[in-house]
N, C-alpha and C positions, 0 to 999 in steps of 0.2 A: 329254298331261296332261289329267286328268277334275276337275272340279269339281260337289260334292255341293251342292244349293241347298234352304236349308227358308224355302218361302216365307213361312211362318208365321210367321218370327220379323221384326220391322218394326226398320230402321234408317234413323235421320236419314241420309241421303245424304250425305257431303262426303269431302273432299281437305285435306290439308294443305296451307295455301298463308292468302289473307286471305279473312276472312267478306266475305260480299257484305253485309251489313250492318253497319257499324258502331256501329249505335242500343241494339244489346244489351248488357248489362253483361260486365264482365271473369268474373264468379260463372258467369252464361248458358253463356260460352264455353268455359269450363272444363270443365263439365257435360257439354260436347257432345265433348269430345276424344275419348274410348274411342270414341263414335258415330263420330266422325272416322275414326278409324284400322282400322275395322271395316267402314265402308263404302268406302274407299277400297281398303282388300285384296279385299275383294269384286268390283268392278267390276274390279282385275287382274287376279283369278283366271279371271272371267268372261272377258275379254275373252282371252287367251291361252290358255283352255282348248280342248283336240279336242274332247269332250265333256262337255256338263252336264247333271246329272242331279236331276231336283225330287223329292227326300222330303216327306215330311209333307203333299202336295200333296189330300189327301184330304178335309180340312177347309177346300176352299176352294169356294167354289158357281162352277159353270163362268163367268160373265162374268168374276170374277177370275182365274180359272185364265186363261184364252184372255188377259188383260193380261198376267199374270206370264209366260207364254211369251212371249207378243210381244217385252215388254220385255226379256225375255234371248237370245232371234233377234236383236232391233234391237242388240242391246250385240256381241254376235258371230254374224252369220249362218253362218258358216264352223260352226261347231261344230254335232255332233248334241246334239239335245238328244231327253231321253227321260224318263217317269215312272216312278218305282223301283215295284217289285209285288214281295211277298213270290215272285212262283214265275218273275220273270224273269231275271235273275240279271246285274241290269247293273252290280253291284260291278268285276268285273273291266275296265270297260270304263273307271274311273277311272285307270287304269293305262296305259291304252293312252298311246302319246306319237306325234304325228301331228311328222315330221321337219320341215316346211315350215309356220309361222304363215302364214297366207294374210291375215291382220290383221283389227285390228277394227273394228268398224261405222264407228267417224269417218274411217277408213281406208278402208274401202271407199267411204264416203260422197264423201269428197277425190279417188278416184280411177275416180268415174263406174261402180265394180260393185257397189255396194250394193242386196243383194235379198233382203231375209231372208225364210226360209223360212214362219215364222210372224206372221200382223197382226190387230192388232186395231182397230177403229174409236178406242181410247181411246189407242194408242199410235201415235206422228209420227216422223218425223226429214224435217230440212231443214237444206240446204247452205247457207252465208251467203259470200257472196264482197264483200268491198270491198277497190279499189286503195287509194285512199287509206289513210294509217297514222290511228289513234284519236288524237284527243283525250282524255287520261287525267282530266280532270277529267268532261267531260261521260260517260264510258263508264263511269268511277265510280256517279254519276247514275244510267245505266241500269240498271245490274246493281244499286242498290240500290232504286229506286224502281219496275222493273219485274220485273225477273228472280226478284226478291226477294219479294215483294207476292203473285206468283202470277197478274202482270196478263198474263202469257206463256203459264200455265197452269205443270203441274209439269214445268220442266226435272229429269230426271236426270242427266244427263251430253251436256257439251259437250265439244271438243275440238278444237286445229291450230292455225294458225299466225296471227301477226299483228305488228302493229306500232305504238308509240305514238309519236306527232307529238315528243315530247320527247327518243327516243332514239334520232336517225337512222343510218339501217345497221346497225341490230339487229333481228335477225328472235325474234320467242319466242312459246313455247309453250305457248297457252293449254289450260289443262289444268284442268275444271271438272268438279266431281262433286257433285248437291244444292247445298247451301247455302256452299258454296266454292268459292276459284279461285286459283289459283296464276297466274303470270304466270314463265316460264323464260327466261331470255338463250339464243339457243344460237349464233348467230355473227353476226360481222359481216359486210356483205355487199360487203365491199373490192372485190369484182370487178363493179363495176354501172357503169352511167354514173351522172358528174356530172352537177348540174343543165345546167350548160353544154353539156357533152356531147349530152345529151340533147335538147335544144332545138336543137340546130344540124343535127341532121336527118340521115340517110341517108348524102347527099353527103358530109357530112365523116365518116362513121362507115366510108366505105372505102378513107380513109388512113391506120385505125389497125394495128398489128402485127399480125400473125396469124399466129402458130405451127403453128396447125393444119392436117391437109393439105387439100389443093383438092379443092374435092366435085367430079364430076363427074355431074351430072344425068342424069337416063332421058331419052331418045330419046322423041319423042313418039307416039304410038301404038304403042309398044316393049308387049310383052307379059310380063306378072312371069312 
């Protein structure tokens, strides 16, 4: 699957899900839907596409050209990306359908292969790891007073997993685009230890059932 990109046309960023601010009027937000729904197909298209390809890219003086690539490397590095020329004929390459998503940048990002092809000084990405589940009042807070503000700089797109202190054993999927954020259920996590459990350490954790079969270890200085 190819995705055509005209960087020249500017959309507010976001996801169907809640504004990270809620200081704006109900008229504001209304206003911003089509941008919602436009930028959100966007970054899907991007992010699952084999190939993206930049129209209209002519009109853009190279420091933003070398952003607007970056930022759509950074969004899926997997994908070729290429500049459309009346005499290259990369039409057909919108076509192509690559059988295997090798996944998108917050995906590769999660899973330690995140290396996009193209960078720019003006465009980041960075991993954010906490055990602890959120506090949904104070993370409220952040996302509107800094995320929001720009005190972060411009997030485009965040993504993965997390948990709020109020819904224990719920894992969801934060899924952030521009100036929105959804918040997913996607299961419960019935198979974890209890707090009890948990605290009681090792020694009691090898008298629980164990259905599975018995590993048997490599030999040591055993050769793969």
């Amino acid at each position: 699957m190819g995705t055509a990109i005209r960087p020249t046309v500017s959309h507010r960023a976001a996801s169907r899900g809640v504004p990270l601010s809620h200081r704006r009027g109900s008229d504001a937000r209304r206003s911003r839907r089509p941008h919602t729904a436009r930028a959100l197909l966007t970054v899907t298209q991007l992010e699952f596409a084999s190939t993206s390809i930049l129209v209209n890219w002519a009109s853009l003086d190279t420091p933003d050209l070398s952003t607007v690539m970056a930022l759509v490397s950074h969004l899926n590095p997997h994908a070729r990306l290429r500049l459309d020329h009346p005499e290259a004929h990369l039409m057909p390459l919108l076509h192509a359908h690559s059988p295997v998503h090798a996944g998108a940048g917050w995906v590769k990002m999660l899973n330690g292969t995140f290396d996009p092809h193209m960078t720019d000084a003006r465009v980041s990405a960075v991993r954010y790891e906490q055990a602890r589940p959120f506090h949904p009042k104070r993370l409220q807070g952040v996302l509107n007073e800094r995320f929001d503000s720009g005190e972060c700089g411009t997030i485009v797109r965040s993504s993965g997993f997390c948990r709020l202190a109020t819904r224990p054993g719920i894992t969801t999927h934060w899924n952030h685009v521009g100036t929105m954020i959804s918040f997913s259920p996607l299961a419960h996590d019935d198979e974890r230890h209890t707090d009890g459990e948990l605290l009681a350490g090792p020694p009691a954790w090898l008298a629980f059932d164990d259905p599975f079969p018995v590993w048997q270890p490599a030999a040591r200085g055993a050769k793969g």
